[in-house]
mmJSON file of the N, C-alpha and C atoms, coordinates in Angstrom:
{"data_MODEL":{"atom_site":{
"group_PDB":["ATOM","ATOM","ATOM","ATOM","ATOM","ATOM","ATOM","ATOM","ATOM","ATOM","ATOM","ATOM","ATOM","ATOM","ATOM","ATOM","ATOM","ATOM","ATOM","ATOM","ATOM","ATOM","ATOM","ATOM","ATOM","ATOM","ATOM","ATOM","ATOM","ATOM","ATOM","ATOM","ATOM","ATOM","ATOM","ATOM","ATOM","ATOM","ATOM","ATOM","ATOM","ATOM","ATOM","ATOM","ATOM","ATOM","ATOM","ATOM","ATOM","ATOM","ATOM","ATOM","ATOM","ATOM","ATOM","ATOM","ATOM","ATOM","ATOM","ATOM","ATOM","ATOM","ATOM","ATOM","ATOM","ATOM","ATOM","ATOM","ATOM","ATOM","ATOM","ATOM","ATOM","ATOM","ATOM","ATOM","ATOM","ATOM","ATOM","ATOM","ATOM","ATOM","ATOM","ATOM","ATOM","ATOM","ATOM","ATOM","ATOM","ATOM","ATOM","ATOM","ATOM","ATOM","ATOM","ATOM","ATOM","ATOM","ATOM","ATOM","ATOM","ATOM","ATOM","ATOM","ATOM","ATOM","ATOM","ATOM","ATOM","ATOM","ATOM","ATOM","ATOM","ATOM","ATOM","ATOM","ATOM","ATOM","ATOM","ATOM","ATOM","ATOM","ATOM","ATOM","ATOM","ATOM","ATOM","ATOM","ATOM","ATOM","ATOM","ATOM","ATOM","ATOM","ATOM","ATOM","ATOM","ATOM","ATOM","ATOM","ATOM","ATOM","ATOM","ATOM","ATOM","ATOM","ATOM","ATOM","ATOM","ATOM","ATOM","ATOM","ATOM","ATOM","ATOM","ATOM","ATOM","ATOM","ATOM","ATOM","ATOM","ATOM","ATOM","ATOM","ATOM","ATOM","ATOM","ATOM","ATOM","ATOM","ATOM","ATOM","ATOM","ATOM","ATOM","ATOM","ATOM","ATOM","ATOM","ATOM","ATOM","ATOM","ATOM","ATOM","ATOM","ATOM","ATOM","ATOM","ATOM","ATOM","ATOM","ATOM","ATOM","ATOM","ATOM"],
"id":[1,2,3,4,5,6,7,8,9,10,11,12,13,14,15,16,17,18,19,20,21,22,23,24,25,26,27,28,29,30,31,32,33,34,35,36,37,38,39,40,41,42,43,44,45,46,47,48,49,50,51,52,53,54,55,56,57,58,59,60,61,62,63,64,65,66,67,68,69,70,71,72,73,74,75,76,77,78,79,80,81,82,83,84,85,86,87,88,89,90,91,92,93,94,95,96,97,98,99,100,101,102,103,104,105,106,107,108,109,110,111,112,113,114,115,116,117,118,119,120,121,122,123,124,125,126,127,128,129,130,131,132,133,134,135,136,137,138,139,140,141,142,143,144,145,146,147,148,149,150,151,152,153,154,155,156,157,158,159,160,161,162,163,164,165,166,167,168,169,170,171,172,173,174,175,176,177,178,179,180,181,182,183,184,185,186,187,188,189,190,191,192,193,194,195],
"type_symbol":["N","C","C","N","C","C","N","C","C","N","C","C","N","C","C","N","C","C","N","C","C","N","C","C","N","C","C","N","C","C","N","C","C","N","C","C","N","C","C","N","C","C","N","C","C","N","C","C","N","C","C","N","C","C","N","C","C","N","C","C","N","C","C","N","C","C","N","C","C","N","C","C","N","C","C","N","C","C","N","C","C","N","C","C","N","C","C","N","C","C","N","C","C","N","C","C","N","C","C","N","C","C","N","C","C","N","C","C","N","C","C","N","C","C","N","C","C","N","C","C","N","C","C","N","C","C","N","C","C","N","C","C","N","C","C","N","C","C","N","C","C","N","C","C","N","C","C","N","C","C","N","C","C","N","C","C","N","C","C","N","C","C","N","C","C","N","C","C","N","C","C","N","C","C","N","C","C","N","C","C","N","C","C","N","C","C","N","C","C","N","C","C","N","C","C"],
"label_atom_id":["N","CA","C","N","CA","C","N","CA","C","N","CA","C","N","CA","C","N","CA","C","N","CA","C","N","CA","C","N","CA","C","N","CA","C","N","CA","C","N","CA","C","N","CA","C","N","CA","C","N","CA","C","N","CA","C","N","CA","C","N","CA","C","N","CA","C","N","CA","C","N","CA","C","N","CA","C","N","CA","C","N","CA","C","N","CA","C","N","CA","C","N","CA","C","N","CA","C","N","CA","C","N","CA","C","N","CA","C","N","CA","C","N","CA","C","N","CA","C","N","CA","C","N","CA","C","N","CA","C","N","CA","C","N","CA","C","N","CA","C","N","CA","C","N","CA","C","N","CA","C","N","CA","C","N","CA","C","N","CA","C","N","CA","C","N","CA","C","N","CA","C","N","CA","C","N","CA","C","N","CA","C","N","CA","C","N","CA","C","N","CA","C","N","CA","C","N","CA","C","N","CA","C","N","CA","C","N","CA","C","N","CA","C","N","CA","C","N","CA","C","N","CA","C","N","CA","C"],
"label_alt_id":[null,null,null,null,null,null,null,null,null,null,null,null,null,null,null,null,null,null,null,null,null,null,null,null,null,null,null,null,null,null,null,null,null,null,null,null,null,null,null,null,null,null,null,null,null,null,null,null,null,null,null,null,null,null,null,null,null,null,null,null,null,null,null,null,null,null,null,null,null,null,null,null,null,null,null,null,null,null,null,null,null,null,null,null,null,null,null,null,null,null,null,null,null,null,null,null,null,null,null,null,null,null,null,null,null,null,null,null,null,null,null,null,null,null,null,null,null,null,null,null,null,null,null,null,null,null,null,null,null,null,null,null,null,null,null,null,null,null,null,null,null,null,null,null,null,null,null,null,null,null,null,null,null,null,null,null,null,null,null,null,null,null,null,null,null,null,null,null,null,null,null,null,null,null,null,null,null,null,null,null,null,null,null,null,null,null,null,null,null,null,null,null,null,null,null],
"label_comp_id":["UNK","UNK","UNK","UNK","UNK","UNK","UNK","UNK","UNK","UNK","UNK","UNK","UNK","UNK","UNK","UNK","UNK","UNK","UNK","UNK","UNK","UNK","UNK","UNK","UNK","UNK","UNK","UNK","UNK","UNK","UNK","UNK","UNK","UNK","UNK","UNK","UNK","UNK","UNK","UNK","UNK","UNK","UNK","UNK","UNK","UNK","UNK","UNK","UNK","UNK","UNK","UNK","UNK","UNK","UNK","UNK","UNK","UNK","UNK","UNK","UNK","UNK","UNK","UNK","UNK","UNK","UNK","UNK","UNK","UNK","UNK","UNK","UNK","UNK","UNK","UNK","UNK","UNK","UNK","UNK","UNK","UNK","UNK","UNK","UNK","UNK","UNK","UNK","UNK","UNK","UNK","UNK","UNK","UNK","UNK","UNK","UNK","UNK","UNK","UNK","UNK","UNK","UNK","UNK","UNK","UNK","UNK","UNK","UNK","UNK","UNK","UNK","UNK","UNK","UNK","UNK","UNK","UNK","UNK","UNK","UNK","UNK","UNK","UNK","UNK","UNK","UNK","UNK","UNK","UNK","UNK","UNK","UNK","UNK","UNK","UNK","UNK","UNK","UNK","UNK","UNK","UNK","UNK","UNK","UNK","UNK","UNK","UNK","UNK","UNK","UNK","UNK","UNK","UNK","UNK","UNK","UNK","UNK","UNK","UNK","UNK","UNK","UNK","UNK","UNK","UNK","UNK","UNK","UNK","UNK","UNK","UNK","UNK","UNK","UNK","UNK","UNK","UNK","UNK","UNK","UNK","UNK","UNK","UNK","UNK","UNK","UNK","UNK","UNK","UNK","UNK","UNK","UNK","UNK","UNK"],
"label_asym_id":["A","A","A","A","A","A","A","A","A","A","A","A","A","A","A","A","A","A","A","A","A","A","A","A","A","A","A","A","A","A","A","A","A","A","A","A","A","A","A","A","A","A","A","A","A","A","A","A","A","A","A","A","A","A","A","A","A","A","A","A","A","A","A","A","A","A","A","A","A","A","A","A","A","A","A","A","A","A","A","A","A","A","A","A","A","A","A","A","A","A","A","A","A","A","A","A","A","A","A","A","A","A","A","A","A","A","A","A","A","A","A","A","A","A","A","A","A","A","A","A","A","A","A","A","A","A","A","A","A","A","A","A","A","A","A","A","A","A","A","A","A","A","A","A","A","A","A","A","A","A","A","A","A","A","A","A","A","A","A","A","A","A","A","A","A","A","A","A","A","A","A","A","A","A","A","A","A","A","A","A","A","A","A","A","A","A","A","A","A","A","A","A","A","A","A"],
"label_entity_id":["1","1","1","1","1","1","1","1","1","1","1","1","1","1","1","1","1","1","1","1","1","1","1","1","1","1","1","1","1","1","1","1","1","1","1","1","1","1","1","1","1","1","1","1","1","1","1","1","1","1","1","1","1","1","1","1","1","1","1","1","1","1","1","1","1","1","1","1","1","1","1","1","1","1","1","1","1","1","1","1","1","1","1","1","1","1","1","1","1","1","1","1","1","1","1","1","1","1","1","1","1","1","1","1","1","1","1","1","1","1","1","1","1","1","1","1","1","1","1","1","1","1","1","1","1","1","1","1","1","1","1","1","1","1","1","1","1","1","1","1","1","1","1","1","1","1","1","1","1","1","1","1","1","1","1","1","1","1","1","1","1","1","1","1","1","1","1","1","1","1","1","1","1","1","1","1","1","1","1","1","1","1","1","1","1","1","1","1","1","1","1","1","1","1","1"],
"label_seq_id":[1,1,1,2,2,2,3,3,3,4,4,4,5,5,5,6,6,6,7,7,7,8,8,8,9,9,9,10,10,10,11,11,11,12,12,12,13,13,13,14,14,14,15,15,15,16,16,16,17,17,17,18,18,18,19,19,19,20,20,20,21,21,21,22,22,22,23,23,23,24,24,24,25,25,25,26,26,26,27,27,27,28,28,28,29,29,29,30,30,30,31,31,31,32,32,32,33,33,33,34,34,34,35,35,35,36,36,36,37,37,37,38,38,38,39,39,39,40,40,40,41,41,41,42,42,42,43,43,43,44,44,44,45,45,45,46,46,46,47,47,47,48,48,48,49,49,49,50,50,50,51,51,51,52,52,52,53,53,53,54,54,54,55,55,55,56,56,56,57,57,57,58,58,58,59,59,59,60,60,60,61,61,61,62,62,62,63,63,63,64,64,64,65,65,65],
"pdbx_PDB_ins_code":[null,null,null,null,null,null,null,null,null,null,null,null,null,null,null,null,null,null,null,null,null,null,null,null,null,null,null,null,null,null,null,null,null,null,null,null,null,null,null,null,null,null,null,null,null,null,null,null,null,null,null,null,null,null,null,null,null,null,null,null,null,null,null,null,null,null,null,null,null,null,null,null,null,null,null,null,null,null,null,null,null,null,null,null,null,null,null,null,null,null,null,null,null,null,null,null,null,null,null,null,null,null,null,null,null,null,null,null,null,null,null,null,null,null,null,null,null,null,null,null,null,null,null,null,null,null,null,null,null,null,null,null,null,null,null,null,null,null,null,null,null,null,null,null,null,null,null,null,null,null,null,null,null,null,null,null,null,null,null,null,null,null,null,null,null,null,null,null,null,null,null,null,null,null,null,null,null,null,null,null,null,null,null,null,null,null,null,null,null,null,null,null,null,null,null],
"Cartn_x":[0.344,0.714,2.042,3.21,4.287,4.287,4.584,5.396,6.666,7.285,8.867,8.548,9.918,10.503,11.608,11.431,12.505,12.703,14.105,14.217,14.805,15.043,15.941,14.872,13.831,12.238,11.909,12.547,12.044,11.073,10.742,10.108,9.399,9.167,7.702,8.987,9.911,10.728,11.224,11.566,11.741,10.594,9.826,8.434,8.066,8.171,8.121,9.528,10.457,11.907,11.349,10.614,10.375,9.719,8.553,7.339,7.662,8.436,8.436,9.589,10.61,11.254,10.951,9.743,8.61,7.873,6.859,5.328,5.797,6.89,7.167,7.031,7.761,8.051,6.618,7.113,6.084,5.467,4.14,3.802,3.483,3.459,2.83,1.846,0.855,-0.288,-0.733,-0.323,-0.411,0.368,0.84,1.831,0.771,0.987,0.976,2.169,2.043,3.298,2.932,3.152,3.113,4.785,4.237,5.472,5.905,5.125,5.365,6.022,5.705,6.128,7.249,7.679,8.765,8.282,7.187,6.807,6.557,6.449,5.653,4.906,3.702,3.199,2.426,3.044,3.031,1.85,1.273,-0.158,0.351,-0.227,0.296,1.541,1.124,2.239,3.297,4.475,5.57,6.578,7.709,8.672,9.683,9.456,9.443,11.681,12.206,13.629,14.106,13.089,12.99,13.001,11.937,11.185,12.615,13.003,14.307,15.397,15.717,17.026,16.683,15.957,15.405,15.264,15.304,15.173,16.668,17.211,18.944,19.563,19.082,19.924,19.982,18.351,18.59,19.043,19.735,20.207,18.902,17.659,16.928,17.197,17.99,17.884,16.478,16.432,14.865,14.742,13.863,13.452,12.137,11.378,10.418,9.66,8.68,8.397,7.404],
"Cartn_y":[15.979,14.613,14.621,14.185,13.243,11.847,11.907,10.152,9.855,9.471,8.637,7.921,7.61,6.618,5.905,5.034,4.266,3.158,3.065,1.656,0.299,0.566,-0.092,-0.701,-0.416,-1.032,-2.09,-3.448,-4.304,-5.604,-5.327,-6.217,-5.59,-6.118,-5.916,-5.196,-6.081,-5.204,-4.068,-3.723,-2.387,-1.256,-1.675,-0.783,-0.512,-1.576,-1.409,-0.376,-0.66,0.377,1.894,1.937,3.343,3.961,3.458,3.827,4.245,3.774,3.519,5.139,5.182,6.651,7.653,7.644,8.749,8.982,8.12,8.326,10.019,9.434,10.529,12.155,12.601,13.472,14.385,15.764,16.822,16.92,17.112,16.744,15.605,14.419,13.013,12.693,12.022,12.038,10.552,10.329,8.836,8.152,6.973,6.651,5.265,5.648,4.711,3.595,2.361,1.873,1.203,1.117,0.26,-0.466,-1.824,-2.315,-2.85,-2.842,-3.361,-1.963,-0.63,0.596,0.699,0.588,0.75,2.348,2.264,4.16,4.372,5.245,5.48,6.923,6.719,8.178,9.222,9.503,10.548,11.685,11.097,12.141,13.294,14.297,15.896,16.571,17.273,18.732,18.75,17.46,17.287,17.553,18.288,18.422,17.431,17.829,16.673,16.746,17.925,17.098,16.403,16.839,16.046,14.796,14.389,12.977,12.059,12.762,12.345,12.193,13.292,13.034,12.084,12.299,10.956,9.293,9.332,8.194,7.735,8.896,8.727,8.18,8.817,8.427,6.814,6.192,4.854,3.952,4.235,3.123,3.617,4.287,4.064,5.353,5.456,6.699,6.69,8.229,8.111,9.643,9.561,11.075,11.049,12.508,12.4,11.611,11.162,10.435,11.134],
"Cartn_z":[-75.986,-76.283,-77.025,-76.801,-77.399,-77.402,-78.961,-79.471,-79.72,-79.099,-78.972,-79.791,-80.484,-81.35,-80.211,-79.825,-78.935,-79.267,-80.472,-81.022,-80.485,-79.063,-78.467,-77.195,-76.994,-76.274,-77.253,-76.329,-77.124,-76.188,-75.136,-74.194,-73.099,-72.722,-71.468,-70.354,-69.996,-69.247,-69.714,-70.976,-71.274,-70.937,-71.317,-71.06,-69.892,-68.804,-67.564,-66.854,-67.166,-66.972,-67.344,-68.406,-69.271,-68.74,-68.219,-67.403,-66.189,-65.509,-64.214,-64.242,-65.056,-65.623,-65.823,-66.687,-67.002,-66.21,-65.465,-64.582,-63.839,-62.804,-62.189,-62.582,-64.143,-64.112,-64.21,-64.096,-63.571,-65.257,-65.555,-66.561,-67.368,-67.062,-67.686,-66.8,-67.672,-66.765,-67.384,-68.252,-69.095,-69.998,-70.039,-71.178,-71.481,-73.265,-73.637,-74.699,-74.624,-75.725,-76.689,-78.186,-79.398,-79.217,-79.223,-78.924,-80.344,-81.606,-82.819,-83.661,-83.527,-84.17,-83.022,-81.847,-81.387,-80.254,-79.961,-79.901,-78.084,-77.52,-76.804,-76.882,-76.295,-76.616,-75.01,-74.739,-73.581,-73.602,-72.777,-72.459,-71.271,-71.328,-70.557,-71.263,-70.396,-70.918,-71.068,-70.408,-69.992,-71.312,-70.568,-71.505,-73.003,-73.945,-74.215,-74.65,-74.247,-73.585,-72.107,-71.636,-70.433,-70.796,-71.493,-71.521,-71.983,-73.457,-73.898,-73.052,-72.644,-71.426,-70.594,-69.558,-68.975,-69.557,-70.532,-71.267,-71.714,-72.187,-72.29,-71.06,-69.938,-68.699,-68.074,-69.077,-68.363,-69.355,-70.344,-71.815,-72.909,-73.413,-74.007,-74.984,-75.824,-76.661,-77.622,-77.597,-78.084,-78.913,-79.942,-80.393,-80.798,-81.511,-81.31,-82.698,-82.662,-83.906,-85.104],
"occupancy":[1.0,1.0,1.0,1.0,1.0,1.0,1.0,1.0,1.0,1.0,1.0,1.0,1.0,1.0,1.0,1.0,1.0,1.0,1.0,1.0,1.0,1.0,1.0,1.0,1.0,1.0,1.0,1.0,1.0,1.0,1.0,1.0,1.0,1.0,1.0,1.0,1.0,1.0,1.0,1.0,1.0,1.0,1.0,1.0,1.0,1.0,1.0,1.0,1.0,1.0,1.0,1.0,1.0,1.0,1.0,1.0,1.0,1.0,1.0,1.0,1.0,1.0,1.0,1.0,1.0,1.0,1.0,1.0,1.0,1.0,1.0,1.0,1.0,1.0,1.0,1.0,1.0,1.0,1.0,1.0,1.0,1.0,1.0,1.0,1.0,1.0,1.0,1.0,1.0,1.0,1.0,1.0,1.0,1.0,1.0,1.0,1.0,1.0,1.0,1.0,1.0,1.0,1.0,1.0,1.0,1.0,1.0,1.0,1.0,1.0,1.0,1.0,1.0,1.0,1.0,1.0,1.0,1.0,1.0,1.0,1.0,1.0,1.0,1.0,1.0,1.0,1.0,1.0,1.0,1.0,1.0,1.0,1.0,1.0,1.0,1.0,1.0,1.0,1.0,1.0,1.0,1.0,1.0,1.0,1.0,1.0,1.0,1.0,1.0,1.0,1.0,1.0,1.0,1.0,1.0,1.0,1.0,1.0,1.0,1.0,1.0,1.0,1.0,1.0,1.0,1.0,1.0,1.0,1.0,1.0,1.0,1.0,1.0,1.0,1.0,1.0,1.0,1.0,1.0,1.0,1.0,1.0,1.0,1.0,1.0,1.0,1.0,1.0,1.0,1.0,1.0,1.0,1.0,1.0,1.0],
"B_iso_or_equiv":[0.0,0.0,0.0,0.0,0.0,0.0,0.0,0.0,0.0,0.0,0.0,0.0,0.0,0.0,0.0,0.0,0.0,0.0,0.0,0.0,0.0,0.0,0.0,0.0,0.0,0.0,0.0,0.0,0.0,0.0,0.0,0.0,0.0,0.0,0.0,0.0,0.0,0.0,0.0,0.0,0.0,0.0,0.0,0.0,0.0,0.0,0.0,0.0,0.0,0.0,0.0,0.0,0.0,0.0,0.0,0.0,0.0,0.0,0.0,0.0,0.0,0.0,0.0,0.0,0.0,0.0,0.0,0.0,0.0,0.0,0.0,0.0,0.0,0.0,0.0,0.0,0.0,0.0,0.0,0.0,0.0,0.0,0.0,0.0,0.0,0.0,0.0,0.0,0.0,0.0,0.0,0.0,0.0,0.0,0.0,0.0,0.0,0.0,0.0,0.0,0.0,0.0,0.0,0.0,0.0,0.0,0.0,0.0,0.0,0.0,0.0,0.0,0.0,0.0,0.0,0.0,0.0,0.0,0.0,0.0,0.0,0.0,0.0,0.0,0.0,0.0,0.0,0.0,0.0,0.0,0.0,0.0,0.0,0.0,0.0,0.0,0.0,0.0,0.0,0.0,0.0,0.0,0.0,0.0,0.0,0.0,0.0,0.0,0.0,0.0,0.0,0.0,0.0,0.0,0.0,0.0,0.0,0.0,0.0,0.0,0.0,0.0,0.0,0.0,0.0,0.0,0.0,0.0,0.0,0.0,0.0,0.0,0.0,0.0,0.0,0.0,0.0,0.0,0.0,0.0,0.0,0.0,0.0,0.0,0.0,0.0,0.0,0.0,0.0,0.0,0.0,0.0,0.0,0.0,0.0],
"pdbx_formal_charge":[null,null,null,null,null,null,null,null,null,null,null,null,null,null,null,null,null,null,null,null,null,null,null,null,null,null,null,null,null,null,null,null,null,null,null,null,null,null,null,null,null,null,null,null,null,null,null,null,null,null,null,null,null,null,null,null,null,null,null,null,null,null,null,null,null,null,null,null,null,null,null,null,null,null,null,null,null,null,null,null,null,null,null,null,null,null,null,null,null,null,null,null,null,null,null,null,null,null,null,null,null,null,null,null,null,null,null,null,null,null,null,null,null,null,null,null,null,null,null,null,null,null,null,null,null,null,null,null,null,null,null,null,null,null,null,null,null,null,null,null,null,null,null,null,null,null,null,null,null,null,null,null,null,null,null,null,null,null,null,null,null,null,null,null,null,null,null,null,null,null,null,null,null,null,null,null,null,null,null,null,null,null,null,null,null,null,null,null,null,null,null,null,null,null,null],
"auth_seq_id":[1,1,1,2,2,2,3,3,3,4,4,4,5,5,5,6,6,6,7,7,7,8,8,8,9,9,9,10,10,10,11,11,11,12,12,12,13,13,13,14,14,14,15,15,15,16,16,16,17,17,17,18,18,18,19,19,19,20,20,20,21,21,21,22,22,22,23,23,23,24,24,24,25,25,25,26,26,26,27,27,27,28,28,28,29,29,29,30,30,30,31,31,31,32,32,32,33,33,33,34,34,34,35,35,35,36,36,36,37,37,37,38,38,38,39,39,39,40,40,40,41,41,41,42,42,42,43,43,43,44,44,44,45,45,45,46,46,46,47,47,47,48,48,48,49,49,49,50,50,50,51,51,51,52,52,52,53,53,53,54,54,54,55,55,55,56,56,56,57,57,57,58,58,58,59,59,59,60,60,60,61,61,61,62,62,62,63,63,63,64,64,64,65,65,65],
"auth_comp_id":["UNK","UNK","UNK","UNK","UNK","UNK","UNK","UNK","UNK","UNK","UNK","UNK","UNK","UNK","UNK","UNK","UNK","UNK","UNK","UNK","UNK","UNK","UNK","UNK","UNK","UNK","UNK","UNK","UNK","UNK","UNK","UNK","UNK","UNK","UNK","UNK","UNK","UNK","UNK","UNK","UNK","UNK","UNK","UNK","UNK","UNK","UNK","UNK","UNK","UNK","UNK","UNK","UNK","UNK","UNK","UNK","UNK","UNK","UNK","UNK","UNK","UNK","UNK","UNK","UNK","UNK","UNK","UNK","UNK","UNK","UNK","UNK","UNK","UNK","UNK","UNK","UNK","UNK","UNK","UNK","UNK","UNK","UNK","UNK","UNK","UNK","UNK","UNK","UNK","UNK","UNK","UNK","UNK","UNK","UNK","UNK","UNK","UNK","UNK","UNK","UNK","UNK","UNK","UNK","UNK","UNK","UNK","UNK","UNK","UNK","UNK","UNK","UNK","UNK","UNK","UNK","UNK","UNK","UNK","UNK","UNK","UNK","UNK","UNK","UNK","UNK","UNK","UNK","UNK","UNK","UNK","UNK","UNK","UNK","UNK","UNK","UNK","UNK","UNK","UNK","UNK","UNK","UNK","UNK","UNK","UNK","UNK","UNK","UNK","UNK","UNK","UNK","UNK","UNK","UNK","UNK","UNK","UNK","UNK","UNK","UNK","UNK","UNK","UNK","UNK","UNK","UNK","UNK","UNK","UNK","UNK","UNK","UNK","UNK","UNK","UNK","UNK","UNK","UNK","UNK","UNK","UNK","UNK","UNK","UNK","UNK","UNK","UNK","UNK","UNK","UNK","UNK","UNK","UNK","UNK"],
"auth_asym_id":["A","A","A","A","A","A","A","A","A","A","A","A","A","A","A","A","A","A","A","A","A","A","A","A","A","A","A","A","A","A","A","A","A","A","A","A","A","A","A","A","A","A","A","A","A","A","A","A","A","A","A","A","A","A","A","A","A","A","A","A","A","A","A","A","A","A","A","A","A","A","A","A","A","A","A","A","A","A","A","A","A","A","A","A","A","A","A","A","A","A","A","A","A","A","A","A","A","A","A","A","A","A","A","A","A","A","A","A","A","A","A","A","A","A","A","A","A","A","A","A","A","A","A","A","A","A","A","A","A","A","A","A","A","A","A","A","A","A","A","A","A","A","A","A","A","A","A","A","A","A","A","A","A","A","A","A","A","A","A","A","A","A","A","A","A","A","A","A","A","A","A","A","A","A","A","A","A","A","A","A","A","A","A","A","A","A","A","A","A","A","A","A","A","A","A"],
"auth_atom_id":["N","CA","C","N","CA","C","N","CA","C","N","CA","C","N","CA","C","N","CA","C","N","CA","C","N","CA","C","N","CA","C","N","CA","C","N","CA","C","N","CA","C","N","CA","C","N","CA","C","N","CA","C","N","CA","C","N","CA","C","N","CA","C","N","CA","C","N","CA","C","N","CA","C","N","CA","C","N","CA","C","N","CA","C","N","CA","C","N","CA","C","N","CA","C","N","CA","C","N","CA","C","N","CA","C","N","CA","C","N","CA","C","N","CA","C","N","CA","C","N","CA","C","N","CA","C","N","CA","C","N","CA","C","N","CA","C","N","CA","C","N","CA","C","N","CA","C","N","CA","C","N","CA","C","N","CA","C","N","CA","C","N","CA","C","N","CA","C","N","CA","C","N","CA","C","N","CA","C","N","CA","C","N","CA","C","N","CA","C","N","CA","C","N","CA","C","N","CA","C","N","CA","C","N","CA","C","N","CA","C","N","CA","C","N","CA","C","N","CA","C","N","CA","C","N","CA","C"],
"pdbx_PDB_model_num":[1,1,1,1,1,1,1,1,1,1,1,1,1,1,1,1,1,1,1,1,1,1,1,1,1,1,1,1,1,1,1,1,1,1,1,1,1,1,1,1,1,1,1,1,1,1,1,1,1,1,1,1,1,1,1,1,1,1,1,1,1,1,1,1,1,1,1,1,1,1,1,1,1,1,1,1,1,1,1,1,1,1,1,1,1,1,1,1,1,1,1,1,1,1,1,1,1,1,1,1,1,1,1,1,1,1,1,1,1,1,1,1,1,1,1,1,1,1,1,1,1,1,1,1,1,1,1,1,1,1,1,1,1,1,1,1,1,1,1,1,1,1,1,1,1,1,1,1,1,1,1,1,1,1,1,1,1,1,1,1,1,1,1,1,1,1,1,1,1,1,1,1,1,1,1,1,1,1,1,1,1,1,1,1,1,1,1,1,1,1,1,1,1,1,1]
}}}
């Protein structure tokens, strides 16, 4: 499990953008989001500079929380 800090997820469309970024990669098997702490938290094995880079690449800078 990883938790992102992603302070810049501030709406349903962000979350949906994030998700839709993550699901894919090799290793996530579940995301969940706190949209009031700003977080998401990543179920499986998946890398977690992956997760970051990936998240960089679409506007969402992020680290781990």
């Amino acid at each position: 499990m990883t938790k992102l800090a992603i302070p810049d997820m501030s709406c349903g469309h962000c979350r949906a953008s994030i998700e839709a970024a993550l699901r894919p990669l090799p290793g996530v098997t579940a995301i969940a989001f706190d949209a009031d702490q700003r977080t998401a938290t990543i179920e499986g094995p998946a890398q977690v500079a992956l997760l970051i880079k990936t998240l960089e690449s679409i506007g969402f800078p992020a680290q781990p929380a």
